[in-house]
C-alpha positions as a LaTeX table, in Angstrom:
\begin{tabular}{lrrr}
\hline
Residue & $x$ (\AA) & $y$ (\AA) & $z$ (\AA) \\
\hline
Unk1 & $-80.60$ & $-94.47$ & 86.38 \\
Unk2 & $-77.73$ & $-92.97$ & 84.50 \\
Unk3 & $-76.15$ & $-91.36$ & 87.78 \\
Unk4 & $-76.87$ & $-95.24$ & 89.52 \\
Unk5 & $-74.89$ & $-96.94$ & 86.31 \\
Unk6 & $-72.28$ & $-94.46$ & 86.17 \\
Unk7 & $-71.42$ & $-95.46$ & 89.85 \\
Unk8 & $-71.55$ & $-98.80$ & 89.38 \\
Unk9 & $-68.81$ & $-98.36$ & 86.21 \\
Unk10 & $-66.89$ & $-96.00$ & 88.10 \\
Unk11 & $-66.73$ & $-97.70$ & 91.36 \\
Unk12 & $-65.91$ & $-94.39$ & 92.67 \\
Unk13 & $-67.92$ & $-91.08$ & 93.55 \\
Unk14 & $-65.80$ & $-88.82$ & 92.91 \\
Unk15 & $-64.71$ & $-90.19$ & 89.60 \\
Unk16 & $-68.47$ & $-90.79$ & 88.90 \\
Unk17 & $-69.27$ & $-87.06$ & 89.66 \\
Unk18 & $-66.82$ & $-85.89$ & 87.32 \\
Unk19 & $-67.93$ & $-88.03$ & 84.54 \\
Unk20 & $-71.26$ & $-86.76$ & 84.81 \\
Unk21 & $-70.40$ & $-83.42$ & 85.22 \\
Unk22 & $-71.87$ & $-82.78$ & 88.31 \\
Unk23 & $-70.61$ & $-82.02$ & 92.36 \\
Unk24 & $-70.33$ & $-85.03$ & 94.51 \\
Unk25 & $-72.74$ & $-84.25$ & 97.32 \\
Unk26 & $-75.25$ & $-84.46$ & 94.30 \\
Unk27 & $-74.71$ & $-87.47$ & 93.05 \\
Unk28 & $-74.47$ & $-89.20$ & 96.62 \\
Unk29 & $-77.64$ & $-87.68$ & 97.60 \\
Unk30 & $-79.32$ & $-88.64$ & 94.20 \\
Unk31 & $-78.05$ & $-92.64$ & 95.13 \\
Unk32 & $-79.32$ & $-92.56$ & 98.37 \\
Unk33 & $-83.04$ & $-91.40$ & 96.76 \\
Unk34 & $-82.55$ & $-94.68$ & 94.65 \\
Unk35 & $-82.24$ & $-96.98$ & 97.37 \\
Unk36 & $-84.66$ & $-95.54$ & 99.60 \\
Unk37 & $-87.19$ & $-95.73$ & 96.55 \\
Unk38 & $-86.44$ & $-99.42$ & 95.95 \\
Unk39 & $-85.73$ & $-100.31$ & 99.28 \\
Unk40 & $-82.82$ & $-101.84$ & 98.36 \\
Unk41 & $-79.09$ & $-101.02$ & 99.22 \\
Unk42 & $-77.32$ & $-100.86$ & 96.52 \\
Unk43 & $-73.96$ & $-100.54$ & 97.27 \\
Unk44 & $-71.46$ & $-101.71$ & 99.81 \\
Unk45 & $-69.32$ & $-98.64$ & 100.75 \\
Unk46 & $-65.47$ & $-99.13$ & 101.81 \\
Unk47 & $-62.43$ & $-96.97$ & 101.81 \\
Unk48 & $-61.52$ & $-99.36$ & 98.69 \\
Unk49 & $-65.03$ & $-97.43$ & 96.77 \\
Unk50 & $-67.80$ & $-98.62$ & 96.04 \\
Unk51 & $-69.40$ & $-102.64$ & 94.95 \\
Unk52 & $-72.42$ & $-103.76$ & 94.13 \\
Unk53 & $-74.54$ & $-105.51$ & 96.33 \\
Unk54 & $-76.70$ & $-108.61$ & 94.70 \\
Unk55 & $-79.57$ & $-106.17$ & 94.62 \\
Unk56 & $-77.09$ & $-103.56$ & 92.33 \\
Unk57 & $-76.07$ & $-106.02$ & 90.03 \\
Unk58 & $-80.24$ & $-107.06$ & 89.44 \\
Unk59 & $-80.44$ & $-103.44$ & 89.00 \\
Unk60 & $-77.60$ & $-102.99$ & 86.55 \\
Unk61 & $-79.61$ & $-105.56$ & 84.18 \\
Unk62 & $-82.62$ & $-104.08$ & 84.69 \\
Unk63 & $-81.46$ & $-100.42$ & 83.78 \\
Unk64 & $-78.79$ & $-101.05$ & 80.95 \\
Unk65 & $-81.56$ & $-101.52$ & 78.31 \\
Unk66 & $-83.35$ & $-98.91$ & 79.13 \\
Unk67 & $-81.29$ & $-96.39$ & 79.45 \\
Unk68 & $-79.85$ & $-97.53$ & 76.19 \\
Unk69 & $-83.41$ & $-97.25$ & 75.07 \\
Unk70 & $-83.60$ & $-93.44$ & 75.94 \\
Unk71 & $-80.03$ & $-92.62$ & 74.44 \\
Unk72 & $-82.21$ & $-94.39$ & 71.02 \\
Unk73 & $-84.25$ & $-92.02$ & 71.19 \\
Unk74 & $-82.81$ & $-89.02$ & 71.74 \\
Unk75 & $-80.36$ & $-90.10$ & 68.86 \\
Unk76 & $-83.38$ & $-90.39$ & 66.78 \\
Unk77 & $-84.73$ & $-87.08$ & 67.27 \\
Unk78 & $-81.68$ & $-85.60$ & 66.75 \\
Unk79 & $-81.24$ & $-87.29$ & 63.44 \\
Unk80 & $-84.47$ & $-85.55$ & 62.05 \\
Unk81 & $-82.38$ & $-82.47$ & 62.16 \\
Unk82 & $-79.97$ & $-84.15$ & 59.83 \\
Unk83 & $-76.97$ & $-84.97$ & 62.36 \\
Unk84 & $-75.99$ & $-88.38$ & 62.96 \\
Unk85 & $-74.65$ & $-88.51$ & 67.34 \\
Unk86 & $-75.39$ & $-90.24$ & 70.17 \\
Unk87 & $-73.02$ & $-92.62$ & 71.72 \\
Unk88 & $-72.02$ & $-96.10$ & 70.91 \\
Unk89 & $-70.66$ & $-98.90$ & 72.14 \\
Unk90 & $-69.35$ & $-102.06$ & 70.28 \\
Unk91 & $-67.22$ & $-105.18$ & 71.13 \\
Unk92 & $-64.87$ & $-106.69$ & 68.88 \\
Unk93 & $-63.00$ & $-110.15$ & 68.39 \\
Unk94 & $-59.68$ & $-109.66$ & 69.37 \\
Unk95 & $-58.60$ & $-110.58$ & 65.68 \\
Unk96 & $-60.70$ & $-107.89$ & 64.47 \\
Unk97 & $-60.09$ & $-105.43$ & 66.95 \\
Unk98 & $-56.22$ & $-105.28$ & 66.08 \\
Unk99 & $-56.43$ & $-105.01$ & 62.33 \\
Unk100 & $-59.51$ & $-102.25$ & 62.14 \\
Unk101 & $-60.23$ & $-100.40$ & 65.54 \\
Unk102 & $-57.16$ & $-97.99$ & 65.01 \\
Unk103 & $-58.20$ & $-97.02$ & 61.60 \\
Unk104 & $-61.67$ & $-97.37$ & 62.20 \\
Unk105 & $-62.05$ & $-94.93$ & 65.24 \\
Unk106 & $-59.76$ & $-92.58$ & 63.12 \\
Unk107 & $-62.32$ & $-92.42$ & 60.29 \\
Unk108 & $-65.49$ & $-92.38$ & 62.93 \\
Unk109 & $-64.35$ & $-89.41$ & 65.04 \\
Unk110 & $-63.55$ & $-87.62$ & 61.38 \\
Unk111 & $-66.60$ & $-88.16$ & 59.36 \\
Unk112 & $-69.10$ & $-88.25$ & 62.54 \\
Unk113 & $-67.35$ & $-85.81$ & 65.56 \\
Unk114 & $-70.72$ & $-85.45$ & 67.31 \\
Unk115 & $-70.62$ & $-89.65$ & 67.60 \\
Unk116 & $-68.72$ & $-90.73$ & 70.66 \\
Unk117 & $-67.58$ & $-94.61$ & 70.51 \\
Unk118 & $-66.68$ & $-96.89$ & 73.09 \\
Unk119 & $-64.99$ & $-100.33$ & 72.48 \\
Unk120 & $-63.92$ & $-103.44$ & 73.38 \\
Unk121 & $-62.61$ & $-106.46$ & 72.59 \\
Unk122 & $-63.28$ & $-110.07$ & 74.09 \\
Unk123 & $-64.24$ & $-113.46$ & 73.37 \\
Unk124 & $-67.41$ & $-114.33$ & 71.04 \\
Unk125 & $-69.61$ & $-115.79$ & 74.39 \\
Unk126 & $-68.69$ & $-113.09$ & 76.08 \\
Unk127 & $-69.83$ & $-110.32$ & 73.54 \\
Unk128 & $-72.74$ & $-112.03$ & 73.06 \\
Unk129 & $-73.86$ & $-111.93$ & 76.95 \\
Unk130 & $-73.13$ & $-108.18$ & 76.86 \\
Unk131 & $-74.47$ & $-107.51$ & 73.72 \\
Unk132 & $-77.99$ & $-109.38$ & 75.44 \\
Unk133 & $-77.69$ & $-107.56$ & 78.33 \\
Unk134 & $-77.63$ & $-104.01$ & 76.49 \\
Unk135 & $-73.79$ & $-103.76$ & 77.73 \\
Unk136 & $-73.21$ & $-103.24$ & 74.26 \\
Unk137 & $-75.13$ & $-101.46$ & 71.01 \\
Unk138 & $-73.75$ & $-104.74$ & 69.03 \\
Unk139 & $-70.68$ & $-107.04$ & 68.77 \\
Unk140 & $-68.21$ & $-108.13$ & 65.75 \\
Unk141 & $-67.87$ & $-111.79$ & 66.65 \\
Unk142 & $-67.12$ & $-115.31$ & 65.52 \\
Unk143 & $-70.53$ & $-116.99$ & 63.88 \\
Unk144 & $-70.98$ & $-118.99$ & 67.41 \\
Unk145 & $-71.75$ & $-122.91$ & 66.86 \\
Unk146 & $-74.57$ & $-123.10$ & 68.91 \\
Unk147 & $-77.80$ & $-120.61$ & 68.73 \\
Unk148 & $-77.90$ & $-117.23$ & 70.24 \\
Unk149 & $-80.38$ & $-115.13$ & 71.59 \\
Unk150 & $-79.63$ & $-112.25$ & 69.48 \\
Unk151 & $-80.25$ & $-111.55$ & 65.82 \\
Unk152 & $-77.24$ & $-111.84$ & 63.99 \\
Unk153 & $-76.14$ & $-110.73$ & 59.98 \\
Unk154 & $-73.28$ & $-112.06$ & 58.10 \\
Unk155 & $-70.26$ & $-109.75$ & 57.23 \\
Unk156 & $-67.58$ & $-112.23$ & 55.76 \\
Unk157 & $-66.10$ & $-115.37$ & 55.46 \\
Unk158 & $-62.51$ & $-115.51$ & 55.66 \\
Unk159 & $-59.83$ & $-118.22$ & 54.97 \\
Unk160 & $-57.10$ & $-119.38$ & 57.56 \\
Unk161 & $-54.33$ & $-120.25$ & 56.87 \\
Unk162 & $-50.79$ & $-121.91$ & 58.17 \\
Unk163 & $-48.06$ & $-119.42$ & 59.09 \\
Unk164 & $-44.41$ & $-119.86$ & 60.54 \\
Unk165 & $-41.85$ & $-117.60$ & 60.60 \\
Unk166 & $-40.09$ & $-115.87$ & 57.34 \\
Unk167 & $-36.92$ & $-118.03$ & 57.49 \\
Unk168 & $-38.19$ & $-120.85$ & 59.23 \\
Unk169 & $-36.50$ & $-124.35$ & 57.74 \\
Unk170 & $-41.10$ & $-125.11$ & 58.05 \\
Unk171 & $-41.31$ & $-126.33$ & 54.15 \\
Unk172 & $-45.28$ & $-127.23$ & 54.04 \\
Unk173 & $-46.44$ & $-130.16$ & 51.41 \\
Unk174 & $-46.78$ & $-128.19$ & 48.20 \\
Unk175 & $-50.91$ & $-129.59$ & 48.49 \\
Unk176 & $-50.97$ & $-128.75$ & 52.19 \\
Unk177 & $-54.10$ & $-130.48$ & 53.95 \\
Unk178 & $-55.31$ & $-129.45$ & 57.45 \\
Unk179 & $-54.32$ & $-133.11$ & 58.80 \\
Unk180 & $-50.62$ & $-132.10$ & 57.91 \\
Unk181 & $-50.48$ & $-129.57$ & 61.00 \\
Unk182 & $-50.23$ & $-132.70$ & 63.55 \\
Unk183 & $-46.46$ & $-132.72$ & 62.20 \\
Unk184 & $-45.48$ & $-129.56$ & 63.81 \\
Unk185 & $-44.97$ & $-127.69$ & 67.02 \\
Unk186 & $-47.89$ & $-125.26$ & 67.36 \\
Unk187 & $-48.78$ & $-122.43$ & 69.00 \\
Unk188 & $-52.87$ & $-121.67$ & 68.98 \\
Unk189 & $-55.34$ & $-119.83$ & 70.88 \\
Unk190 & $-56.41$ & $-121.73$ & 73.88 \\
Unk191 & $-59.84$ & $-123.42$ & 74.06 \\
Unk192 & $-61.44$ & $-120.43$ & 75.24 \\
Unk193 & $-61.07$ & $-118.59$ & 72.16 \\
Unk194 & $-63.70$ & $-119.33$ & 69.30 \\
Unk195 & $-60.71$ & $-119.47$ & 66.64 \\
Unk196 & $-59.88$ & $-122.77$ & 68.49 \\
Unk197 & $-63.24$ & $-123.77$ & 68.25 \\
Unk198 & $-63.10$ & $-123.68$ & 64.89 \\
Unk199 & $-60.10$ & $-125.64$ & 64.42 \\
Unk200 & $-60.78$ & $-128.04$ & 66.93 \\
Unk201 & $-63.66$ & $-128.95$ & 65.03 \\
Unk202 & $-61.74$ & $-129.16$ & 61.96 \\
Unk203 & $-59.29$ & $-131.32$ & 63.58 \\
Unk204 & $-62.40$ & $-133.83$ & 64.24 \\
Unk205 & $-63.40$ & $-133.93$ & 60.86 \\
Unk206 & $-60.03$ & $-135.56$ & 59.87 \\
Unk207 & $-59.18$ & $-137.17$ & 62.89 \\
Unk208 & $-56.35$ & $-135.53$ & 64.49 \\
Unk209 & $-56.15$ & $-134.28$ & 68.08 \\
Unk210 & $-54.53$ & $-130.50$ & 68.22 \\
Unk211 & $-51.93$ & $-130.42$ & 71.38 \\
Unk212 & $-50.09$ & $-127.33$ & 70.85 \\
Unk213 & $-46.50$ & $-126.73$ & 72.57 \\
Unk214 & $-48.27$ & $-123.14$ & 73.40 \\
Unk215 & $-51.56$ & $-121.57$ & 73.95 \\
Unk216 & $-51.64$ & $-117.75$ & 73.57 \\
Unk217 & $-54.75$ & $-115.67$ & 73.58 \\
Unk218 & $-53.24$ & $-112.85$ & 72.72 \\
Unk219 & $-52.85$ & $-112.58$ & 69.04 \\
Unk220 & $-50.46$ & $-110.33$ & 68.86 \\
Unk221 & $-48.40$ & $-111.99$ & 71.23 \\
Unk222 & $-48.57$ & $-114.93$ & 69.31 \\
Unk223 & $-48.12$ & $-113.53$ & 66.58 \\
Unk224 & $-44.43$ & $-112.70$ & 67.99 \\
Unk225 & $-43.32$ & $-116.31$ & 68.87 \\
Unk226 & $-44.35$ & $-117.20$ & 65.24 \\
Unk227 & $-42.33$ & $-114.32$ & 63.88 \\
Unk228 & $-39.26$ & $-115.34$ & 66.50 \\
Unk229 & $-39.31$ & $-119.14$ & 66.94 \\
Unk230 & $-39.71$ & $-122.34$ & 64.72 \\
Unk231 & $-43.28$ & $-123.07$ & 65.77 \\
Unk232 & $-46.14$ & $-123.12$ & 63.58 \\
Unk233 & $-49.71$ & $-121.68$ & 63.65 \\
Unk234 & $-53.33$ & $-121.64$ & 62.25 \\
Unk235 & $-54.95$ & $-118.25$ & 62.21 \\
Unk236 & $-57.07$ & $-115.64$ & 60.18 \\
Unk237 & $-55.23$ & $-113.67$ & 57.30 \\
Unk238 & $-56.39$ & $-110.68$ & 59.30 \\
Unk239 & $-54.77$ & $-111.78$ & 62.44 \\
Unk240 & $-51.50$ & $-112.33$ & 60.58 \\
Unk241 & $-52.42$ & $-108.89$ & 58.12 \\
Unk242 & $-49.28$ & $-107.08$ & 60.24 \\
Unk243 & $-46.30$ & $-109.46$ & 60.34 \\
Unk244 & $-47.28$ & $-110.33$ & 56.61 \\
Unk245 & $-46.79$ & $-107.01$ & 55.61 \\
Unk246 & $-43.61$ & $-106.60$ & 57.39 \\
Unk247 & $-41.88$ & $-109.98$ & 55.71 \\
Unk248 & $-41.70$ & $-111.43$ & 59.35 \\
Unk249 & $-43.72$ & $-114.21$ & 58.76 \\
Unk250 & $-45.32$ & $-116.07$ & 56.05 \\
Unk251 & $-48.46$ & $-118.23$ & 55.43 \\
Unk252 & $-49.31$ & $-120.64$ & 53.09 \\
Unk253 & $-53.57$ & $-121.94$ & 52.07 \\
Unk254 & $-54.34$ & $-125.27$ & 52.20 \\
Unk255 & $-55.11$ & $-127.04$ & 49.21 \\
Unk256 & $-57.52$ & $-129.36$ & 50.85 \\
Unk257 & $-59.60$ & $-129.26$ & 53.89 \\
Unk258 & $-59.24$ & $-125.45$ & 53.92 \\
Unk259 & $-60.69$ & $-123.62$ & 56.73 \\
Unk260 & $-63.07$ & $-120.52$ & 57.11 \\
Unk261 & $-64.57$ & $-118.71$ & 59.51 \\
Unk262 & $-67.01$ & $-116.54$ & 59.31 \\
Unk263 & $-67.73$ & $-113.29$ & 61.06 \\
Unk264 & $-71.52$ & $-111.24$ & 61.96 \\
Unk265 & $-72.56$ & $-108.70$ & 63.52 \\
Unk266 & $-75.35$ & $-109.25$ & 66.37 \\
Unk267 & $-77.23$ & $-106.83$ & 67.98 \\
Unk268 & $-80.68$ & $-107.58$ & 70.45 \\
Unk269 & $-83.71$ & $-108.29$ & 68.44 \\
Unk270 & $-86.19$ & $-106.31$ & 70.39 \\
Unk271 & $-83.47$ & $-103.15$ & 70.52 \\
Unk272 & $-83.37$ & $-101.06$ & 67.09 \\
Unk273 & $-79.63$ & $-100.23$ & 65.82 \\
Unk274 & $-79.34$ & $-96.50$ & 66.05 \\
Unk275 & $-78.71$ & $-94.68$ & 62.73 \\
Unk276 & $-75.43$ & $-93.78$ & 64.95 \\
Unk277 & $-74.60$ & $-97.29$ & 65.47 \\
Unk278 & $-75.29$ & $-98.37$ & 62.04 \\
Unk279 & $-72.44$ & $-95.54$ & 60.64 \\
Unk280 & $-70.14$ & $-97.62$ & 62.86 \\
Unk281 & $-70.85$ & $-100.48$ & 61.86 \\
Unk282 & $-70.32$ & $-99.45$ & 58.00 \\
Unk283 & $-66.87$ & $-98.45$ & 59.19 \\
Unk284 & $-65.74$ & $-101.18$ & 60.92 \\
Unk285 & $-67.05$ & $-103.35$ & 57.81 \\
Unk286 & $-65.57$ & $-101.82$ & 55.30 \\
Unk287 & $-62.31$ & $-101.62$ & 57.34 \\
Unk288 & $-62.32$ & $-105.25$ & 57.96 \\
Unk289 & $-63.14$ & $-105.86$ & 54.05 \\
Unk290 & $-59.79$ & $-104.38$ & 52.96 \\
Unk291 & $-57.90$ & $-105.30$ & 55.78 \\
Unk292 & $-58.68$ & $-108.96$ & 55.20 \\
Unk293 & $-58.06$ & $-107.99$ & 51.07 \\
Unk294 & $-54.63$ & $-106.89$ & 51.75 \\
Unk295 & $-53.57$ & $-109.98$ & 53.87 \\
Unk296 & $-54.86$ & $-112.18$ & 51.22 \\
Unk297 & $-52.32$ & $-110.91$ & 48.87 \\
Unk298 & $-49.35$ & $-112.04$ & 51.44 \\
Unk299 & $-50.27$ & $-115.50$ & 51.11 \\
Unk300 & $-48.60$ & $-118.54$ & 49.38 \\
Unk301 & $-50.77$ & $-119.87$ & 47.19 \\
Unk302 & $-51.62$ & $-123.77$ & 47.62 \\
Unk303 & $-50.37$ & $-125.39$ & 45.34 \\
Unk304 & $-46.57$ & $-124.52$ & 43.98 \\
Unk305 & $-44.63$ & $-120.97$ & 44.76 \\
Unk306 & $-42.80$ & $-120.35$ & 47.86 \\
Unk307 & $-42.60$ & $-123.33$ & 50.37 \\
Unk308 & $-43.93$ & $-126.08$ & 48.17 \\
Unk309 & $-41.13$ & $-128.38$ & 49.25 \\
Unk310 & $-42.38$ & $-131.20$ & 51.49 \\
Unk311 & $-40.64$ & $-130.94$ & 54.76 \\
Unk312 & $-39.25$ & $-134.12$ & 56.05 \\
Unk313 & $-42.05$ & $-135.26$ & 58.98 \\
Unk314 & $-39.90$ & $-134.89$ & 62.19 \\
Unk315 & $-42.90$ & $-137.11$ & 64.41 \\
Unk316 & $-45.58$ & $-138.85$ & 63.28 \\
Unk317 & $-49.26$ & $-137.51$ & 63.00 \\
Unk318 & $-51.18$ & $-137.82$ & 66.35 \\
Unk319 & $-54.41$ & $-139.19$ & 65.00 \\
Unk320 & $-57.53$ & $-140.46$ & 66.92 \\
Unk321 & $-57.90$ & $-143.74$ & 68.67 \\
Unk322 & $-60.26$ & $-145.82$ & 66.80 \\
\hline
\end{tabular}
């Protein structure tokens, strides 16, 4: 099963081989066992490598979880001898993944070198089907609106807040209110993204339709245009933790109708959380804590300071028919 989902990653035998350390003919032969055992072909074989038929894929579901299973508990047995290892693999929100995975996989291959991690980042939904389908050990995601199948635990609520760039003529209301936002040109995460989610469903709540000039997924990215352009934004501190620090930016709380989203970590409810797992996950959380600490300290407050001039309203407020 591990040679079968190696292949399937891979795409590639040779590639395949050498990740698992062994000599092609060996892991071809080894394949061709599997299929005659299930009966099943498994993979379609071009000079492009190798796909999964509809009968690989079934397998890949199948297999993930319990070859996860046996990693478990070899991890296990190795942890009676006192040494956390085994491997890992997490998935992160794209807003956490670029303020703590750098510092975080520093500390992890430090403190635990017989751990090996694998990450990712991607949208909540998307975590949360791979995290389900034992893709993943668990997944740092937005708290999802509707119900999931996994068991998830809080880690933090955080604030977002408005942001424009450093020198931007942008003077908020000194009491800035989420309905205020509707005045400027924005640039948000598109509807895929569970941060727009959130503040579309903010935007219901006071009756204001969000049509931003730009939609960027990329935080970082977007991040940029803020830092280079007279358009506004809506985002976590975290996301905005970088150009804060390096006076490119700045972001102001709202005094009413604030916003905050909170962040869990899920993991399947009939798979136990290695003890390996769990160290990562104490990482990545206490990263994340002072990450979103430091950003905090960036911010205008709401009410007075830096940017409490009104601005002068340059369109009215799109509100909602009715």
């Amino acid at each position: 099963m591990q040679y079968f989902l190696c292949l399937a990653e891979e795409k590639n035998v040779t590639r395949a081989a050498r990740q698992l350390n062994i000599v092609q003919p060996a892991l071809s032969m080894q394949i061709a066992k599997l299929e005659a055992e299930l009966g099943q072909k498994l993979f379609d074989r071009s000079v492009q490598g190798m796909t999964l038929t509809s009968a690989g894929e079934a397998l890949v579901r199948l297999t993930t979880p319990i070859v996860r299973d046996a990693e478990y508990a070899r991890q296990e047995m190795a942890q009676l001898g006192g040494r956390i290892s085994g491997r890992v693999s997490v998935g992160l929100i794209t807003s956490v993944a670029q303020s703590t995975m750098a510092s975080s996989s520093a500390t992890v291959a430090s403190r635990y070198p017989d751990i090996t991690l694998s990450a990712c980042e991607g949208y909540t939904e998307t975590l949360v089907d791979w995290v389900n389908t034992g893709q993943l050990d668990f997944a740092l995601i937005n708290v999802p609106r509707r119900k999931t199948p996994l068991a998830a635990h809080h880690i933090m609520d955080e604030e977002m807040v408005f942001a424009c760039r450093k020198d931007s003529p942008i003077k908020p209301p000194a009491r800035l209110r989420f309905d205020h936002i509707a005045n400027f040109d924005l640039v948000l995460p598109s509807k895929r993204h569970g941060l727009r989610l959130i503040l579309e469903e903010q935007a219901a709540a006071v009756g204001i339709d969000l049509r931003p000039r730009l939609e960027l997924d990329t935080l970082p990215a977007l991040c940029d245009v803020i830092a280079t352009t007279d358009f506004a934004t809506v985002l976590p501190t975290i996301a905005l933790r970088q150009s804060l620090a390096s006076g490119t930016i700045r972001a102001h709380r709202f005094d009413e109708q604030r916003i905050v989203r909170s962040i869990a970590w899920v993991h399947h409810p009939r798979r136990a959380v290695s003890v390996a797992a769990k160290a990562v996950l104490d990482v990545i959380s206490h990263d994340l804590a002072q990450a979103a600490a430091v950003a905090r300290e960036f911010v205008v407050p709401a009410s007075g300071g830096a940017g409490s001039v009104s601005r002068k309203v340059h369109r009215k407020p799109r509100r909602r028919a009715g």
